[in-house]
C-alpha positions in Angstrom: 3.3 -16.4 -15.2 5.4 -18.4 -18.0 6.7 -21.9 -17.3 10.0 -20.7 -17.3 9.4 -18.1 -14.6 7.8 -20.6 -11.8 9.7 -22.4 -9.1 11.2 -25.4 -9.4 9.1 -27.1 -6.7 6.0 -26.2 -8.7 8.1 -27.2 -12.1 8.7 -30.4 -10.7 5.3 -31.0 -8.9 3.6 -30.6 -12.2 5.6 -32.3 -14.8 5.5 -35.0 -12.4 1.4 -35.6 -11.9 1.2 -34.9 -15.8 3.6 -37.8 -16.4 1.8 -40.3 -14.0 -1.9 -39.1 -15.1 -0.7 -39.6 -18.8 0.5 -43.1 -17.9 -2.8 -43.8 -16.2 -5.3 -42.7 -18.1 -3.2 -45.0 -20.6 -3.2 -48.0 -18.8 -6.5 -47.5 -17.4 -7.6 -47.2 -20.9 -5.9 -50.4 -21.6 -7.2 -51.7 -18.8 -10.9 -51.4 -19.4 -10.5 -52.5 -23.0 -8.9 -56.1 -22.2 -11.4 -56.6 -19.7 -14.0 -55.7 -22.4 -12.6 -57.6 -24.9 -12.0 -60.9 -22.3 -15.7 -60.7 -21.5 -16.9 -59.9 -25.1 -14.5 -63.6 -26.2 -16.5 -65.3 -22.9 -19.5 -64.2 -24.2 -19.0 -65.5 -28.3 -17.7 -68.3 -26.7 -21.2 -69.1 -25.1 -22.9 -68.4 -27.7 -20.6 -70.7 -30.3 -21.6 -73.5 -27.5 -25.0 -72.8 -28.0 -24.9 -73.9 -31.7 -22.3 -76.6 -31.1 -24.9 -77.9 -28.7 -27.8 -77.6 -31.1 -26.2 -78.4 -34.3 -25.5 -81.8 -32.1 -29.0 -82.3 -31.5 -30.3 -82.2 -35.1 -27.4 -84.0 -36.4 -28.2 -86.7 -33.9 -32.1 -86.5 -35.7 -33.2 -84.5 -33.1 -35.3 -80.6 -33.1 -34.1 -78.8 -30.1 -37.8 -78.1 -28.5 -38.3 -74.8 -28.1 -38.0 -73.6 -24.0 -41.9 -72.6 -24.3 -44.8 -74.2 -24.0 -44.7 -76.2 -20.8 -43.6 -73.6 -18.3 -45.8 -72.6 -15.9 -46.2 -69.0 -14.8 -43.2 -69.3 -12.0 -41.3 -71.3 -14.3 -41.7 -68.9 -17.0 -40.6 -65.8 -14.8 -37.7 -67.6 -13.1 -36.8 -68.6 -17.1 -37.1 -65.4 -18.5 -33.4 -63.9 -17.5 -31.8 -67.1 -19.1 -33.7 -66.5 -22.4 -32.7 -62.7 -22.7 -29.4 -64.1 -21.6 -29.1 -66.9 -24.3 -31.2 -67.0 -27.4 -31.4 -69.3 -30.6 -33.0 -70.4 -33.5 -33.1 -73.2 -36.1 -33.7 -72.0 -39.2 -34.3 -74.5 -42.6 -32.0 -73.6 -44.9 -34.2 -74.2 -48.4 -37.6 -72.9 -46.8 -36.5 -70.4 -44.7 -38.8 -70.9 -41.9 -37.7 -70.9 -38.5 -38.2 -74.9 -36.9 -37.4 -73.9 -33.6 -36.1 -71.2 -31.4 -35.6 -69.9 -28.0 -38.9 -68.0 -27.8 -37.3 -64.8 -29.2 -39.5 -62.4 -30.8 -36.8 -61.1 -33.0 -35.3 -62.9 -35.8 -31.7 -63.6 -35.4 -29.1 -62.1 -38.1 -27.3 -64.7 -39.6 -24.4 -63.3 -39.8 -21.4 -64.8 -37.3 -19.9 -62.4 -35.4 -22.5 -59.9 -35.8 -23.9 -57.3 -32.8 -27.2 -56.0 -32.4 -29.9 -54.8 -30.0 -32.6 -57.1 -29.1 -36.0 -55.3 -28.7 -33.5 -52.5 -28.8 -32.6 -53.5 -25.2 -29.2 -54.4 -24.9 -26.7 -55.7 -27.5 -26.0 -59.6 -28.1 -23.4 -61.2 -30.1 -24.1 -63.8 -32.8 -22.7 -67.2 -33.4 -24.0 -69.3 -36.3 -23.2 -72.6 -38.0 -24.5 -74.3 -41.1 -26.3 -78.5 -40.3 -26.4 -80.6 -43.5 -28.6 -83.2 -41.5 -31.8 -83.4 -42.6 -33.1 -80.9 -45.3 -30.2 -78.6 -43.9 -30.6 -75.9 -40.9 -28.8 -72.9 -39.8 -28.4 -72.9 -36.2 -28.0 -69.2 -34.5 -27.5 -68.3 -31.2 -26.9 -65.0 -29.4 -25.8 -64.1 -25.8 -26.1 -61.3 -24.3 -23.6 -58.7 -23.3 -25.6 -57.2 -20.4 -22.7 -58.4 -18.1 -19.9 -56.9 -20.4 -21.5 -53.3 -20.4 -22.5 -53.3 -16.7 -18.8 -55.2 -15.4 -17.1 -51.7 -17.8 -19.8 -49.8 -16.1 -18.5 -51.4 -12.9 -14.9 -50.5 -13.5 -14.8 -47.2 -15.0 -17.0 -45.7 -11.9 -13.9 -46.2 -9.7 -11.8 -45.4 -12.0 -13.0 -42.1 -12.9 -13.1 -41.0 -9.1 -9.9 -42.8 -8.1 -7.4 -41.7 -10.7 -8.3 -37.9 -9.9 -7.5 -39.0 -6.0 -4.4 -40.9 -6.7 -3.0 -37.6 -9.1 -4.0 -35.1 -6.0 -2.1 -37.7 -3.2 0.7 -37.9 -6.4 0.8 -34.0 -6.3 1.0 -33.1 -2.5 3.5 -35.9 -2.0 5.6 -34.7 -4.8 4.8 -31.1 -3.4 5.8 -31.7 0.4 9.2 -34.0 -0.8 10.5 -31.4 -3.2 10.3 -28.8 -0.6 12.0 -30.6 1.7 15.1 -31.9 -0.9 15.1 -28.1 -1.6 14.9 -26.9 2.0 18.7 -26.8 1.9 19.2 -24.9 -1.1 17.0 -22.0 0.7 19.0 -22.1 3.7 22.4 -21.5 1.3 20.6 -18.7 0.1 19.6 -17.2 3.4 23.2 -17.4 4.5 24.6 -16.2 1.2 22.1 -13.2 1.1 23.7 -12.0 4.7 27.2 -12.2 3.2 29.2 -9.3 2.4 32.4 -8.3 1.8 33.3 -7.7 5.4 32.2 -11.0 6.4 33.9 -13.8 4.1 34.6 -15.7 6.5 31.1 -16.9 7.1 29.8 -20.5 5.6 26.9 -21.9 4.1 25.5 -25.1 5.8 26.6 -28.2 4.5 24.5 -31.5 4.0 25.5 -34.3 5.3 24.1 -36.2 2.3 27.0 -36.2 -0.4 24.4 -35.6 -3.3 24.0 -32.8 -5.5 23.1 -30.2 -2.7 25.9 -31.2 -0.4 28.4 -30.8 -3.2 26.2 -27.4 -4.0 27.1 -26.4 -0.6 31.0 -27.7 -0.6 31.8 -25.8 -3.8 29.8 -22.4 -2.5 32.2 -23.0 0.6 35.1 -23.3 -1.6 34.8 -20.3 -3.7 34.0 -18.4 -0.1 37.3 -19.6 1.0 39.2 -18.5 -2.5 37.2 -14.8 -2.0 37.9 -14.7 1.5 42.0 -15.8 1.0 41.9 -13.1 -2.2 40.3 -9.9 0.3 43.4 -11.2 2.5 45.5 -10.7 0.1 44.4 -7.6 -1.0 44.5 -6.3 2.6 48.0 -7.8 2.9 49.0 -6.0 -0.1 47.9 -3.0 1.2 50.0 -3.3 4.7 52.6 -4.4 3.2 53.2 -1.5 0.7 51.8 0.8 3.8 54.6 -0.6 5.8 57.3 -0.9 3.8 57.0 2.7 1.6 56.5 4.2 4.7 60.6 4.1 5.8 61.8 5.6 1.9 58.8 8.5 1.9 60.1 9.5 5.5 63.8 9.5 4.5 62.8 11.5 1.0 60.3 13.5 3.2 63.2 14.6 5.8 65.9 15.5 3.5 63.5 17.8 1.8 62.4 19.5 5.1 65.9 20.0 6.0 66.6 21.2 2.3 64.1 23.6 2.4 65.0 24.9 6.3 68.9 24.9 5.9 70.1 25.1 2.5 73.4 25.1 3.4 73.2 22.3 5.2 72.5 19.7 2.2 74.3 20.4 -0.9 72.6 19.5 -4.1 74.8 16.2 -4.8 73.9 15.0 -1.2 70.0 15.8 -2.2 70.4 14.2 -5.4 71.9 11.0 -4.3 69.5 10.6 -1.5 66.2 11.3 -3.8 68.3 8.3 -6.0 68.7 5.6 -3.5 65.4 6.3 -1.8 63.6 6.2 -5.2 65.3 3.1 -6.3 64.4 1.7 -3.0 61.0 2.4 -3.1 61.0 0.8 -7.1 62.6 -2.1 -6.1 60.0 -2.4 -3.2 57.2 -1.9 -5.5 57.7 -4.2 -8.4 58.6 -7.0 -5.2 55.1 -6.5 -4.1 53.7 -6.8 -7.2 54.8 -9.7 -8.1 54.3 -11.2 -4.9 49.9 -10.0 -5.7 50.8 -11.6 -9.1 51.7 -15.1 -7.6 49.6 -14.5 -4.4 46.6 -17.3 -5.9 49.0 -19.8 -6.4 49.6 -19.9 -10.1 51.9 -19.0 -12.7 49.9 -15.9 -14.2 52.2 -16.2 -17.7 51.7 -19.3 -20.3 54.5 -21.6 -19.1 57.5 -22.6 -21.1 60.3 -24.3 -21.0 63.3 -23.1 -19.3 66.9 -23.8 -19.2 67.4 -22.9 -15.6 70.8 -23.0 -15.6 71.5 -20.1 -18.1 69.6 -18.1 -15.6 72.3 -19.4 -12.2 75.4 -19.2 -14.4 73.7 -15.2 -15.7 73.2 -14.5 -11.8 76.8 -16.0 -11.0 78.6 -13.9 -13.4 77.1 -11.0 -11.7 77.9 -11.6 -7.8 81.5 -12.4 -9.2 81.7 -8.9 -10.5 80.9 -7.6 -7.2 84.1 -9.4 -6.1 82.9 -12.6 -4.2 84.0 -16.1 -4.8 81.3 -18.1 -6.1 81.3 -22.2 -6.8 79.5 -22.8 -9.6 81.3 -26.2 -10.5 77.8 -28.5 -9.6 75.8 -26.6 -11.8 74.4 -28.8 -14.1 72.0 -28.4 -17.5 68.5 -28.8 -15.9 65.1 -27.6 -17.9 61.8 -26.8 -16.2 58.3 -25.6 -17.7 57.2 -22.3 -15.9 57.2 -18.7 -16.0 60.5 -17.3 -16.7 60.6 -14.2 -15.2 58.8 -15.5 -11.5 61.3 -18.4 -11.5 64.6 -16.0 -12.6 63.6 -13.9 -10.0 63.7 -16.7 -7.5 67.3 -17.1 -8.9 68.4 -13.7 -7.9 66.3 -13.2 -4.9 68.4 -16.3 -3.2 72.0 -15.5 -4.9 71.3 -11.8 -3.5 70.5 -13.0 -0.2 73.2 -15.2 0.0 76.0 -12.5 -1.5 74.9 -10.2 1.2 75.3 -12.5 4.1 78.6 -14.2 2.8 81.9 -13.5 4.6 83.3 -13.8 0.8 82.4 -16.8 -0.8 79.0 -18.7 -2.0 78.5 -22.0 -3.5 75.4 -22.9 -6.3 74.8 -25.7 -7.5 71.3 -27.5 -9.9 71.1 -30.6 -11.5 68.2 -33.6 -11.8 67.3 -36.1 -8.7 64.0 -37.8 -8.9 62.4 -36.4 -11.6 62.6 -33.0 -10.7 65.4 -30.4 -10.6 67.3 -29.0 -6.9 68.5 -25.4 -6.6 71.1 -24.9 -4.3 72.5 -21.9 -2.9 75.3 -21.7 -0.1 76.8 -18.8 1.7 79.7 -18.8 4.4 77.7 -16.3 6.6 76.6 -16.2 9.8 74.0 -19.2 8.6 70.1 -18.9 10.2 69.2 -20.0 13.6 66.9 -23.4 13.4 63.9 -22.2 15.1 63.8 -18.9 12.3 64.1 -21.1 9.5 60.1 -21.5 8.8 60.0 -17.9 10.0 62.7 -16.6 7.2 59.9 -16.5 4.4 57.1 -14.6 5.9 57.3 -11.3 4.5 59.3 -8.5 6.8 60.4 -10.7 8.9 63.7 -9.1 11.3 66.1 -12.0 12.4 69.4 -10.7 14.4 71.3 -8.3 12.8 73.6 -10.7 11.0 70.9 -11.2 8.7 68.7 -8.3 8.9 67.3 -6.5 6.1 68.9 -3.0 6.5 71.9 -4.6 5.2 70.2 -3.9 1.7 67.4 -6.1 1.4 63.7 -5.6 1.2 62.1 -8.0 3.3 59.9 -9.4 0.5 63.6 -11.6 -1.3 62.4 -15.0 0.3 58.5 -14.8 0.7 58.5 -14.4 -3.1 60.7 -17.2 -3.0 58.5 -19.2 -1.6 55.2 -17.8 -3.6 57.1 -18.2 -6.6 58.5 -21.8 -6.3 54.9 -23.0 -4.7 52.7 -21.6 -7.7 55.3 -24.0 -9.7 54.3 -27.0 -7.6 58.1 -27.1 -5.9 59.2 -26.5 -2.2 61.7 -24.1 -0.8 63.8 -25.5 2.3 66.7 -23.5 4.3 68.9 -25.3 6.6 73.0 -25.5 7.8 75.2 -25.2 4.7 79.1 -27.1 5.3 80.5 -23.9 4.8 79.0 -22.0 7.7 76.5 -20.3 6.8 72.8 -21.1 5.4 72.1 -23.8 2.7 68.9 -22.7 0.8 67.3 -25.6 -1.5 64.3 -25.5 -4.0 62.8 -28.5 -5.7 61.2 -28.4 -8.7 59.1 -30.7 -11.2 60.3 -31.5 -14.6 56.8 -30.4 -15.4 54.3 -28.3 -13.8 52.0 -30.0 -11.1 
């Protein structure tokens, strides 16, 4: 199994108790050699006042006697650990004979600093200093560091066996708190394991904590939510084409049935025309649902531009005047957005449309800047919308009374894609009594997309 391959609770468990041993067995390294070295100064240090103290002696005219000679046997054996502890000799510097000393078998290097093994026991370290009293002496002494090796001894032991137990405690804490900072993550990928496409509308558990899993958890539920609101739409596409289709194919489907029973009955101008509306019908429905799919995630699909909007009113006023209706166009004002054209000249029609066919014989538009934003307006003398059908008037196939129902040429879809249209640009699309009777229809729009 490669590094890369094992979980992340192992992952972490293990670069974790390398770190920490790596940073012990360096300061316990450290450790024992500054106590070594603290003891091995203590123990020059002795020895240096060891000569001090003899090199005072024979400057004062004095030979240090030598610790043997006068001890009795318990003396002697009671003495014996201080003279392997401490030893000394004075040496005369022309002759080269020792004049007194410790008792030591061994003769003393005379070299300060030096280490060696007494009796090849254990190891001393040397001090030595030169005496011009007298005919001259070299005063050496050497203590012991006995106590240096066994206090290391002393402290690696533990060391050695407590390190190894500290890493293991180190590596089932690390174990045991990993699992349980990942114990969420698992659960998310229980819960996301039993979704399917059927069943968006289920949720991952969240954390309470706001820390990386929580916000884990809150964008899982997020893109749950987008999936869940795009299958909705899907399935609303689907109805919706279902439904609406079905009135066209049934009117195409009948005049063919007839056709075919009583050929006398429909002549081949009548057949023609019918085919002809019903087919434009259905087209007009058609590329209506499509865009409303194409705007259904709330954004522009196209690369927004800018806009003169009011080319687009004046281009959808000259038209309705054709069709012989008095139209007010005097408040239209320049105005430029950033957006998709096409989505936002479609709103343009779908609202001049709807207000042509509802008008007794005259509509009023009119755009211009307020606030920082451009306002659409688009007035008909119609029958005008009841107030509690005004939220109503924008979910797709909606029927109102007859005054303003959709057999009177419209699809059903005009307003919702309104609606889509002008939110996906980061606007708002209101409807409410117009001074002229009938309804008032108002869309806001930033200066620049939101």
């Amino acid at each position: 199994m490669s590094w890369s391959t094992t979980s992340i609770r192992t992952r972490t468990t293990l670069a974790a108790v390398l770190v920490v041993a790596a940073a012990l067995l360096v300061g316990a390294a450290a450790l024992v050699f500054a106590v070594r070295d603290s003891l091995r100064d203590s123990a020059e240090s002795a020895a240096e006042q060891q000569v001090d103290s003899l090199a005072a002696q024979l400057e004062a005219g004095q030979v240090p006697p030598s610790p043997r000679g006068d001890l009795d046997d318990d003396d002697e054996e009671d003495d014996e650990d201080d003279l392997d502890d401490v030893v000394w000799q004075v040496v005369d510097r022309d002759e080269g004979f020792s004049v007194a000393s410790s008792g030591a078998d061994t003769v003393l290097p005379e070299e300060d600093g030096a280490v060696f093994d007494l009796m090849q026991d254990h190891p001393y370290v040397v001090a030595r200093e030169t005496v011009d009293a007298g005919p001259g002496y070299v005063v050496t002494a050497a203590v012991s560091l006995e106590d240096v090796d066994e206090t290391t001894a002393a402290l690696v032991t533990p060391l050695l066996v407590g390190l190894p137990a500290l890493l293991a405690v180190l590596g089932l804490s690390t174990w045991l708190i990993v699992g349980r900072a990942l114990r969420p993550v698992d659960e998310i990928r229980r819960e996301v394991d039993l979704i399917t496409g059927a069943e968006l509308e289920r949720r991952v558990p969240e954390p309470a904590a706001d820390d990386e899993i929580g916000r884990l958890a809150r964008t899982m539920n997020d893109m749950l939510a987008r999936l869940q609101r795009a299958r909705d739409r899907q399935e609303q596409f689907v109805g919706d084409a279902s439904h609406e289709l079905r009135s066209p194919l049934s009117s195409l489907r009948q005049v063919a049935e007839v056709a075919r029973a009583h050929p006398e009955a429909v002549g081949h101008e009548e057949l023609s025309e019918t085919v002809l509306e019903e087919a434009l019908r259905m087209q007009a429905i058609v590329d209506q649902l499509l865009l409303l799919a194409r705007m259904g995630d709330g954004r522009p699909r196209t690369a927004p531009t800018e806009i003169d909007l009011d080319d687009l009113v004046l281009s959808d006023v000259r038209r309705i005047r054709r069709l012989g209706l008095t139209v007010d166009a005097t408040g239209v004002g320049a105005a430029r957005v950033v957006g998709d054209a096409v989505a936002l000249g479609q709103v343009v029609r779908n609202l001049v449309d709807n207000a042509a066919r509802h008008a007794e014989g005259a509509l009023r538009v009119s755009l211009g800047d307020q606030s920082g934003g451009v306002v659409l307006t688009v007035e008909d003398d119609g029958a005008g919308i009841p107030e509690p059908d005004r939220d109503r008037v924008f979910d797709r196939f909606v029927r109102l009374d007859d005054a303003r129902t959709r057999d009177a040429g419209g699809s059903g879809l005009g307003l919702a894609i309104v609606r889509e249209v002008v939110t996906a640009h980061g606007g708002s699309v209101t409807v409410d009594g117009s001074d002229l009777g009938g309804a008032r229809f108002v869309v806001r729009l930033p200066a620049r997309p939101a």
